[in-house]
C-alpha positions as YAML, in Angstrom:
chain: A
units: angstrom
residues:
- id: 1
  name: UNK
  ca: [109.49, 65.03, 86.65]
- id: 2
  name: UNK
  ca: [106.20, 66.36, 86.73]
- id: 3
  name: UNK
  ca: [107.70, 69.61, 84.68]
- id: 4
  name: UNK
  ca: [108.93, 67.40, 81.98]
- id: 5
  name: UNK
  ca: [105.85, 66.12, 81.51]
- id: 6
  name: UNK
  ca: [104.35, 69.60, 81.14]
- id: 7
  name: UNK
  ca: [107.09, 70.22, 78.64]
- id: 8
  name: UNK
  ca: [109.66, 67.85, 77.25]
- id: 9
  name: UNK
  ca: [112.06, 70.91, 76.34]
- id: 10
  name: UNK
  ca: [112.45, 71.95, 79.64]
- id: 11
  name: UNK
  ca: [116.11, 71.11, 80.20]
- id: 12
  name: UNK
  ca: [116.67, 73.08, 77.38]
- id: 13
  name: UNK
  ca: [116.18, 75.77, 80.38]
- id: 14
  name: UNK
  ca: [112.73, 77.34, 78.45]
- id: 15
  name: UNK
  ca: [111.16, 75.67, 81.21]
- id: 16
  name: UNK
  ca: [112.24, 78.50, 83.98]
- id: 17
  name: UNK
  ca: [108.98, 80.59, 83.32]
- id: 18
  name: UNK
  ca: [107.40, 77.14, 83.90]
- id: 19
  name: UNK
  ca: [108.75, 77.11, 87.43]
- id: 20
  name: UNK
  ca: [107.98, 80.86, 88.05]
- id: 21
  name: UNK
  ca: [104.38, 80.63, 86.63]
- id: 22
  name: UNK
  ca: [103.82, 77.57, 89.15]
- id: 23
  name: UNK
  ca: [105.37, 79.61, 92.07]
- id: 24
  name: UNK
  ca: [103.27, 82.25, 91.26]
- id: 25
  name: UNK
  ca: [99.80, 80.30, 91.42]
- id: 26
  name: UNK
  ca: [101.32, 78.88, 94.48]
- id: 27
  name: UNK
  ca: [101.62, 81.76, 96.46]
- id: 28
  name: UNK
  ca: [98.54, 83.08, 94.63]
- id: 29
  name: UNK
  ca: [96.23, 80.23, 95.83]
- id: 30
  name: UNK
  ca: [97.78, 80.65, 99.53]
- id: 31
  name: UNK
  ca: [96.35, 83.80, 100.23]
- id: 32
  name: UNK
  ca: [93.77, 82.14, 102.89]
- id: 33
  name: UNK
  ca: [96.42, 80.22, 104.28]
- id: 34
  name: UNK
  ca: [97.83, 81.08, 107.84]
- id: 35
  name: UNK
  ca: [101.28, 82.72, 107.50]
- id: 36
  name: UNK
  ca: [102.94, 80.02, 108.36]
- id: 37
  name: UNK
  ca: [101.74, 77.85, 105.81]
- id: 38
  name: UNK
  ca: [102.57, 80.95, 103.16]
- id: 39
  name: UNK
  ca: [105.99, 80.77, 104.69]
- id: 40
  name: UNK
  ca: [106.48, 77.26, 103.81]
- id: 41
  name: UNK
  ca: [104.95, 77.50, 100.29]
- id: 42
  name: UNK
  ca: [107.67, 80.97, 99.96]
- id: 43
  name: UNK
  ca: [110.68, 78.65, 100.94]
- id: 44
  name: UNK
  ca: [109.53, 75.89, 98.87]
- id: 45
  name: UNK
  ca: [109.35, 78.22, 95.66]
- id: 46
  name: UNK
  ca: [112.64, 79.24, 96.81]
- id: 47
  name: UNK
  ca: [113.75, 76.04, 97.13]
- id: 48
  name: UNK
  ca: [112.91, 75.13, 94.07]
- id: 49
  name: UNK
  ca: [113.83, 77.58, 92.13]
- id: 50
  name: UNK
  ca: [117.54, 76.79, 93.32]
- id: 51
  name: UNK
  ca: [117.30, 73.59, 92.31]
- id: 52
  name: UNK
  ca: [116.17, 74.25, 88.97]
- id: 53
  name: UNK
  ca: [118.91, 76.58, 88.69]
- id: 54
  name: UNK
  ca: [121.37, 73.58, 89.80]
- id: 55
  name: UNK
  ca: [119.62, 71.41, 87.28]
- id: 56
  name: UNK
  ca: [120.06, 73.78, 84.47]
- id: 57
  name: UNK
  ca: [124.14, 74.04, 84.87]
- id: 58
  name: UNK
  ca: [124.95, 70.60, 85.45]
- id: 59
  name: UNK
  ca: [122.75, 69.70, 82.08]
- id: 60
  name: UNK
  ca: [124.50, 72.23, 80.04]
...
């Protein structure tokens, strides 16, 4: 939800470089973190990535 807030287009599926761009400042702003905390932000861009993936076909 927050995404569509960012940008109401965003099931038209321009919003994927949204997702990537907040994955990136994700992992970017981890770099202090212990490794298991940049593992868990890794699977959860992972994660969500998927999911926007799933999103995207079923609102096709």
């Amino acid at each position: 939800m927050e995404f569509e807030i960012i940008d109401e287009n965003i099931e038209t599926g321009k919003g994927e470089s949204l997702v990537n761009d907040y994955c990136k400042t994700l992992i970017k702003n981890s770099e202090k973190y212990t490794e298991t905390q940049k593992e868990t932000i890794e699977k959860f861009c992972k994660l969500l990535k998927n999911e926007w993936g799933d999103f995207l076909k079923h609102n096709d």
